[in-house]
N, C-alpha and C positions, 0 to 999 in steps of 0.2 A: 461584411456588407452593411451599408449604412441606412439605405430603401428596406422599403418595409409595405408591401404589396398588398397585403389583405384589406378588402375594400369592404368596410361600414357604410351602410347607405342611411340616408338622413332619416330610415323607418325606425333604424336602431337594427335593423338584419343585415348581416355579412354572405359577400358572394366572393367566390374563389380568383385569384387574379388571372388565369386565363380562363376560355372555355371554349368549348368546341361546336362548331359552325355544323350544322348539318343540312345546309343547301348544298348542293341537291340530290341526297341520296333517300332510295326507295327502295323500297320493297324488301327483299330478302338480303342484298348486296347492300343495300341501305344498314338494316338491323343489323347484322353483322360489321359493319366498317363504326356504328355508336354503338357495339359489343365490346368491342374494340379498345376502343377509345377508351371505353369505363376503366376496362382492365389495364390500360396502359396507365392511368392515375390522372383522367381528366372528372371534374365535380361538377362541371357546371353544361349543360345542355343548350344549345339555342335555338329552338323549333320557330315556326311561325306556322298558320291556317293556309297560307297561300304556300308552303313548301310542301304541302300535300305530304306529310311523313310524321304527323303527329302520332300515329298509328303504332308505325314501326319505331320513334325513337321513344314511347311508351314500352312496348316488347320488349325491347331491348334491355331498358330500364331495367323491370321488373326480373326476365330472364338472368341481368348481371346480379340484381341485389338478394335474389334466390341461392345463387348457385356461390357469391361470393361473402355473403353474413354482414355486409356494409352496412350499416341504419339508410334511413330511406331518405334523412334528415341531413346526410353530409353530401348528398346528390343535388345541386340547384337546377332546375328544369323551368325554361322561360319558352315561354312561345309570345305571338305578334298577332293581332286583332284586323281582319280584314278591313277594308275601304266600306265593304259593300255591306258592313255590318255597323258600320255612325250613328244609324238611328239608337233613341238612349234603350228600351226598349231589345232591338234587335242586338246591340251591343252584351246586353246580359244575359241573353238567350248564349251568344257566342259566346261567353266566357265557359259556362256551364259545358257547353260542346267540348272546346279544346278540353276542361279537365278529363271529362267523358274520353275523349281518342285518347289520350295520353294513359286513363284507367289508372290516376289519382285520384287521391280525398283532397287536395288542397295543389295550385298550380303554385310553385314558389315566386315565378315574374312574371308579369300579364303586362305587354307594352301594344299601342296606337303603334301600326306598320309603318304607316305614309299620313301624313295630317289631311290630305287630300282637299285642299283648301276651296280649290272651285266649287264642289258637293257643300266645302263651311259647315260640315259638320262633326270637326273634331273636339270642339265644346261638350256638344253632346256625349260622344262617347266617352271622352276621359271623367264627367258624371259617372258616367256606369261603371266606368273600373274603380273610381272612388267608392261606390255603391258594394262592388263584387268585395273590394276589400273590407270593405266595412263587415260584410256579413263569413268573411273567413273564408271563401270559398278560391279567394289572392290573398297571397303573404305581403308581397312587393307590387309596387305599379311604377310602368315609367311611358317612355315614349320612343318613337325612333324615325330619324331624320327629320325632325322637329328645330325648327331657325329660332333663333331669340323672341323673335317677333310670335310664331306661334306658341311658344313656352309660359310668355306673357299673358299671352290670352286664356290657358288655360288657366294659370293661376290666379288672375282678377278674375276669372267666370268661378273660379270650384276654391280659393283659398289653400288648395292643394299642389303640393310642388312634387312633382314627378321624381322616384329614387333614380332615375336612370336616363339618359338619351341615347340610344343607337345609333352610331355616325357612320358614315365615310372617314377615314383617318389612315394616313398612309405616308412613308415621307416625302413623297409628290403631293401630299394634301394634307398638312398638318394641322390646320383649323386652328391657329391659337386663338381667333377669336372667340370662337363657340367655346375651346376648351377655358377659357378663363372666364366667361359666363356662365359654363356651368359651377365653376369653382364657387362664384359668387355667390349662387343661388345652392350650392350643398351639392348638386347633381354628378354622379357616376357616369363619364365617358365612355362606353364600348365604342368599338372599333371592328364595322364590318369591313370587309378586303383589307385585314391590317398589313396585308404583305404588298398590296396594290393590285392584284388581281393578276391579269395577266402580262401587265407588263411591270415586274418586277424590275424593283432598283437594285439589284442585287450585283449587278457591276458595276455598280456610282462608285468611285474610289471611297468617298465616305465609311460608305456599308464595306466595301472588299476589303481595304484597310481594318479597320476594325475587326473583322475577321480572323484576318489573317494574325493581329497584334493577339488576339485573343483565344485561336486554335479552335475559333467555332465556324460554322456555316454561316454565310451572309444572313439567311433567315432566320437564324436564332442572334443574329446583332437587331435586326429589326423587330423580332418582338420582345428583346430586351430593352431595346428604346420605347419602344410604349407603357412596359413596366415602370419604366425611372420619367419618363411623364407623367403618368399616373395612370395612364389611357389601358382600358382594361380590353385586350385582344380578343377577337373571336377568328383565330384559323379556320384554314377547311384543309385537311386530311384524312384521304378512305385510308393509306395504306400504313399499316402499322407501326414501322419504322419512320416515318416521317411525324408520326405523332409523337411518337417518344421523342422524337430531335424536337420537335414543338415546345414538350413540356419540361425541355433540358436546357435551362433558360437562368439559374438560379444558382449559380455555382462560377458568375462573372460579373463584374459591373465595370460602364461604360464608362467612360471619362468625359470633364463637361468639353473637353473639346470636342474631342466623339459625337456627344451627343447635338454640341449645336452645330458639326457637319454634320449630321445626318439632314437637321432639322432646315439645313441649308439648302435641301433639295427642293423644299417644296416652294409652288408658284400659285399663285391665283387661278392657275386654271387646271390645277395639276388632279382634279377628281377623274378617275378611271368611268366613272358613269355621267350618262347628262339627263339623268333626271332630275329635274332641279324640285326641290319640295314646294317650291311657291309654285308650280305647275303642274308638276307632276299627279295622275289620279291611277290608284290602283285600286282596285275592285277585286 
């Protein structure tokens, strides 16, 4: 293999190349589907305040690294900073919260959910994640669904450039723009709905082809192509066996024809969601 996955973020801290999505699971069916997951060989967590599960994918946490002797240090746990907490202020109050639900000493990733731009005030909060990192309380800071244009603003407002952007990315919605801006600027691509959500490309000959040349499932040629982008996946799998086909990713590489038919899928209008972040306000 010639790629080479493990992602450095421009703090100088390393995050796993995939990691596991945990919208939308809850409660007891929740903590067990991210029990799961841990034990299956995923390190990297991705909570947010608005998936209402910070709770349980702490439990979980804690439940796996008791019972299984793992340091606490090779589990990355990120969660996402509500709309309805931008004031700088109420932003810092919220960072302290999620560590508190999750019942950590230190959040390892602390990202801006939505820039929530009509409200305009994601200046302010990415202050306060500057601030929370500052005082140890965040390892990493970044942002998520964050356009060039907002990325800019926070860095001429705070001199600080975000380890991370959380995207839409899928091969209906490949974003080379944003992914080569972030390139530019240092920044680490995740990729929510890496598979596209519900409506999977997973019969585009591209992906089937691929497959089939390579003895794996259409889903694992797709998130092998965000690997060899660089684009770092966040699946959603409760059931156990689909997370092991998940993180069984690493034992193939795609070919650049391959790769630029997949990447031939994608269209300008190809995002599975329409909320668009210059509109978009979540609270």
């Amino acid at each position: 293999m010639t790629h080479i996955f493990h992602h450095t973020l421009n703090d100088g801290h390393a995050i796993p190349p995939i990691g596991f999505g945990t919208f939308p699971l809850k409660g007891e069916e929740g903590r067990d589907a991210v029990h799961a997951a841990l034990g299956n060989g995923y390190r990297l967590l991705d909570s947010a305040t608005n998936y209402e599960n910070e709770g349980i994918v702490g439990r979980a946490l804690r439940d796996f690294l008791a019972e299984s002797g793992v340091p606490r240090d090779e589990v990355t746990v990120q969660s996402k900073l509500a709309g309805r907490h931008h004031d700088y202020e109420s932003a810092l109050a919220a960072g302290y919260e999620s560590v508190t639900r999750l019942g950590l000493d230190q959040l390892d990733v602390l990202m801006i959910h939505w820039p929530n731009p009509i409200t305009n005030k994601y200046r302010e909060a990415w202050r306060a994640l500057v601030e929370l990192q500052k005082r140890g309380l965040v390892r990493s800071i970044g942002v998520s669904n964050f356009t060039a244009e907002h990325l800019a603003n926070i860095i001429e407002d705070s001199g600080v450039t975000p380890a991370i952007n959380q995207i839409e990315l899928h091969p209906y919605a490949a974003r080379d723009e944003m992914r080569a801006e972030h390139t530019r600027l240092g920044i680490v691509t995740q990729a929510w709905s890496p598979l596209g959500k519900r409506n999977h490309p997973f019969a585009e000959a591209p992906v089937a082809d691929a497959a089939a040349a390579h003895g794996v499932t259409p889903a694992q040629v797709v998130l092998r192509w965000h690997l060899q982008l660089g684009s770092l996946p966040l699946p959603k799998a409760s059931t156990p066996s689909r997370q092991v086909e998940n993180l069984d990713v690493m034992g193939f590489e795609l070919t650049d024809a391959q790769m630029s038919g997949i990447s031939s899928l994608s269209t300008p209008d190809g995002a599975r969601s329409d909320r668009d972040p210059n509109e978009h306000e979540e609270m």
